[in-house]
C-alpha positions in Angstrom: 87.1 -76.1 -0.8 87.5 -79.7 0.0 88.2 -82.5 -1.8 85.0 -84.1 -0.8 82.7 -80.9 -1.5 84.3 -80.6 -4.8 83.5 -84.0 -5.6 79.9 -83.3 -4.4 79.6 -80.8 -7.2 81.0 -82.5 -10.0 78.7 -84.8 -8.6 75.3 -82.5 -8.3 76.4 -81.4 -12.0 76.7 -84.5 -13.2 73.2 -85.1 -12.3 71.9 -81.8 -13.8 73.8 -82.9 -17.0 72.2 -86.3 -17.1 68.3 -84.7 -16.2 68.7 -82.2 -18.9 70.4 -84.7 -21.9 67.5 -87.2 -20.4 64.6 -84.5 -21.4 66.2 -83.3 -24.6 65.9 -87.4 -25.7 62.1 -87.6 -24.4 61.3 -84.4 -26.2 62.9 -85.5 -29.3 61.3 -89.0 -29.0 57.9 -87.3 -28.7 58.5 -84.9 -31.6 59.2 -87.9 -33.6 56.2 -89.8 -32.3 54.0 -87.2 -33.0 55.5 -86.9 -36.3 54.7 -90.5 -37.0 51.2 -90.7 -35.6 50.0 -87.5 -38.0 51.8 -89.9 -41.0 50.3 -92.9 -40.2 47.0 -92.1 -38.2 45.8 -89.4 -40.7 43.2 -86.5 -38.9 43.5 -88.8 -35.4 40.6 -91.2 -36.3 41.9 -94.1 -34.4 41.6 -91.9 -31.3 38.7 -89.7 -32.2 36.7 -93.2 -32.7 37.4 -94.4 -29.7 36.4 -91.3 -28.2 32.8 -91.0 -29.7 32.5 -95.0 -29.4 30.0 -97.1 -27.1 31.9 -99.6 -25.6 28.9 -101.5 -25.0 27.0 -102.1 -28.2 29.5 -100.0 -30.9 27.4 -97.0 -31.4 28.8 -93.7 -32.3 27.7 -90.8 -30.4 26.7 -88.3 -32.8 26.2 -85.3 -30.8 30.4 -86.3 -29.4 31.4 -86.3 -32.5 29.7 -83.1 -33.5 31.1 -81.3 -31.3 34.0 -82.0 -32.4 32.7 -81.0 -36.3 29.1 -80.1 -37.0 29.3 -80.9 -40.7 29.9 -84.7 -39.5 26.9 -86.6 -41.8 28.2 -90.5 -41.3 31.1 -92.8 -40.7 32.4 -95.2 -43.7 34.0 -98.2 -42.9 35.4 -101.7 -44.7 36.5 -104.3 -43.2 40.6 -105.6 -43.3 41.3 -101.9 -44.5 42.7 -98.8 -43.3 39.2 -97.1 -44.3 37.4 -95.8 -41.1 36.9 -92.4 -41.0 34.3 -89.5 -40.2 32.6 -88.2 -43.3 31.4 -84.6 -43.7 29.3 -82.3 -45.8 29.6 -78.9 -46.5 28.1 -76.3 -49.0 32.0 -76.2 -50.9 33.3 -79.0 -52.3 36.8 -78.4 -52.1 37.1 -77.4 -48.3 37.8 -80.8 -47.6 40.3 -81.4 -49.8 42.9 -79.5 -47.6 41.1 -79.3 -44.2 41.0 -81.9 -41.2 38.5 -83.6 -39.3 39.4 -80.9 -36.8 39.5 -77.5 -39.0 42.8 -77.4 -39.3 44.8 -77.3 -42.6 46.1 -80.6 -44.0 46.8 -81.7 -47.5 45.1 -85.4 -46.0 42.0 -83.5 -45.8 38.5 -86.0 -45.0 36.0 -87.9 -47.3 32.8 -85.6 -47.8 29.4 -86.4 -49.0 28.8 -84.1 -52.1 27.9 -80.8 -51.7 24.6 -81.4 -53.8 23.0 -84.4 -51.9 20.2 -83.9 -50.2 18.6 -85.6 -47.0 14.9 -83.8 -47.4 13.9 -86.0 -49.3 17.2 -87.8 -49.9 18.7 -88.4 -52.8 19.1 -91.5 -54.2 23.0 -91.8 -54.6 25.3 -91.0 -51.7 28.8 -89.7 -53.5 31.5 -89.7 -51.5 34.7 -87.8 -52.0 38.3 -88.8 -50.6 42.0 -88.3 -51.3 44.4 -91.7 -52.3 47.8 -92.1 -53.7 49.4 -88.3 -52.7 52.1 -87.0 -55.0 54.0 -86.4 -51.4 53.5 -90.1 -50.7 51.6 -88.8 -47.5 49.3 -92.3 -46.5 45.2 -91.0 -46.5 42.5 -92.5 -46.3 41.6 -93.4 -49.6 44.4 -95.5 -51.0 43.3 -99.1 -49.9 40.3 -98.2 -52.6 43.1 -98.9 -54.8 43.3 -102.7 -54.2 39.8 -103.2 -56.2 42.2 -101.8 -59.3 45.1 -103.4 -58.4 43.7 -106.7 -57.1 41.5 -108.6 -59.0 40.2 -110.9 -55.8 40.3 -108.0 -53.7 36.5 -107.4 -54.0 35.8 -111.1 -52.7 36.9 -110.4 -49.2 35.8 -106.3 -49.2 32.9 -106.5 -50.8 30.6 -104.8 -48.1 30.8 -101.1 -47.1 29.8 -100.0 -43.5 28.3 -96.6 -43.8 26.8 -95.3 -40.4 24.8 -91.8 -40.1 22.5 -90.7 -37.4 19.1 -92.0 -37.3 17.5 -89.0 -38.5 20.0 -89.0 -41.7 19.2 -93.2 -42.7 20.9 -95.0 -39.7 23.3 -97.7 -39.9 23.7 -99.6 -43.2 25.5 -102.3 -45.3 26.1 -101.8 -49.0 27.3 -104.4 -51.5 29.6 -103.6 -53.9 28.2 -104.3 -57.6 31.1 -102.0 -60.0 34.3 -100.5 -59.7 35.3 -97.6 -62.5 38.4 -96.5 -63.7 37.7 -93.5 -66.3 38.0 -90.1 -66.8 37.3 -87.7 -64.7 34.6 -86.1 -66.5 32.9 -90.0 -67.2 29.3 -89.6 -65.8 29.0 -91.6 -62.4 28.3 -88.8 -60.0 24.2 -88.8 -60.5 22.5 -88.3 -57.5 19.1 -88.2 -58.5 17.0 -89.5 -61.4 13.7 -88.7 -62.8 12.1 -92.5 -62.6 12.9 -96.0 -62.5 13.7 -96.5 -65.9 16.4 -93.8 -65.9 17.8 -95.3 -62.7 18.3 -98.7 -64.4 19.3 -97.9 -67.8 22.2 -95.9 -65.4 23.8 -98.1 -63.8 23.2 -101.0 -65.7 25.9 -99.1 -67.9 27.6 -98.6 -65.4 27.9 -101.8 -64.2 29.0 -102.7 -67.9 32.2 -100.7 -67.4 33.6 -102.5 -64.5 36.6 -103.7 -64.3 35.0 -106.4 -61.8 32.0 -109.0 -61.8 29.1 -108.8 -59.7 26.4 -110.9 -59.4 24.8 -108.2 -57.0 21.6 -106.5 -58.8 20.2 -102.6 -58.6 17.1 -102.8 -58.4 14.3 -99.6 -58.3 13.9 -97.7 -55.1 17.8 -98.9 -54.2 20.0 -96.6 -52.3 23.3 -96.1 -53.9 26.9 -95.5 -52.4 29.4 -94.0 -54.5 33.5 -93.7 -53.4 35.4 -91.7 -55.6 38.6 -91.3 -55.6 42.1 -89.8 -57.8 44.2 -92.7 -59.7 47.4 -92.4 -61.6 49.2 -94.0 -63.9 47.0 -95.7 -65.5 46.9 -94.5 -69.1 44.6 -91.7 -68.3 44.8 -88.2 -68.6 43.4 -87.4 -65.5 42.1 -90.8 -63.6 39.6 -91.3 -61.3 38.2 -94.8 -59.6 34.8 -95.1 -58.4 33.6 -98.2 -56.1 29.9 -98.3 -56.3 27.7 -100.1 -54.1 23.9 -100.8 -53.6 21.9 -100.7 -50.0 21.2 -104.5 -49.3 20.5 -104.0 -45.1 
């Protein structure tokens, strides 16, 4: 063999080295990539909105996004946070504790309306379940609820909630924040229906005594009620949990 052919080969290996090493680095780079979007972009919401998005006037294609998930009852949303996500509903409260926006299994899991709310008629507090602060230090969707506890002003430039359903479950709507709980877990702020007015009142005018934050917003009879709920630790209780509460004002 020649000097030249050999050097042709070294050559044509060279190349086959180079292609192979070069796909071994973009493979790894997309493992890692992947890696980092399931950390950071927990259940693919920033790409599943997008998806079920009109780009003309913002509305959410309901039947897209339940084909995607059936159970899907609403999208909750606050401005200047991380919180935009689907919400679900199913007949067992803890399947979305571990389960995705997609069925699969992830600790993350997705906020879900209670089990026990109903639409026919509806009832008159929507509670809404969702993971925060993860012993594993995974990020979900949750933990900027956090901020009302941990930030005092916090509530002055987050104090709406955008909660979105399909027209035949409410429609679009705006809720104002008027109390943010840090109790128990067994402190009664879960009600979702009451037997009159009165009852209503007396409720959460208690409970809008044990916030941690002032409101000037009002409940008034007939209001419709949106409840976060969420896990807290560390803060001297046996077994925390921090509730933003908000009434219906549009």
């Amino acid at each position: 063999m020649t000097k030249k052919k050999v050097k042709k080969k070294r050559s044509a290996v060279r190349i086959v080295g180079d292609i192979v090493i070069i796909l071994i680095i973009l493979s790894l780079l997309g493992a890692a990539g992947w890696m980092l979007y399931k950390e950071f972009f927990p259940n693919n919401t920033p790409i599943l909105k997008m998806q079920v998005t009109n780009r003309e006037d913002n509305s959410i294609d309901w039947a897209a996004l339940r084909e995607v998930n059936p159970e899907t009852v609403g999208w909750l949303s606050i401005e200047g946070t991380n919180i935009d996500t689907p919400v679900v509903q199913t007949t067992d409260n803890d399947k979305y504790l571990y389960t995705s926006f997609n069925g699969e299994s992830d600790e993350r899991g997705v906020p879900f309306l209670d089990m026990n709310y109903k639409w026919q008629p509806k009832s008159q507090n929507s509670l809404i379940y969702g993971h925060s602060t993860m012993r594993s230090g995974v990020h979900v969707m949750f933990d900027d609820l956090l901020y009302y506890y941990k930030d005092p002003n916090f509530i002055t430039e987050h104090n709406k909630i955008v909660y979105r359903r399909p027209p035949e479950l409410g429609g679009d709507g705006v809720w104002e924040i008027f109390a943010v709980l840090v109790v128990e877990q067994d402190y009664d702020y879960r009600q979702l229906e009451f037997a009159d007015d009165e009852s209503f009142l007396n409720y959460y005018q208690n409970i809008k005594n044990q916030s941690i934050v002032a409101s000037n917003v009002s409940v008034q009879p007939g209001d419709e009620i949106l409840t976060l709920s969420t896990c807290i630790f560390n803060v001297g209780l046996n077994d925390g949990r921090l509730a933003v509460i908000a009434r219906r004002v549009s």
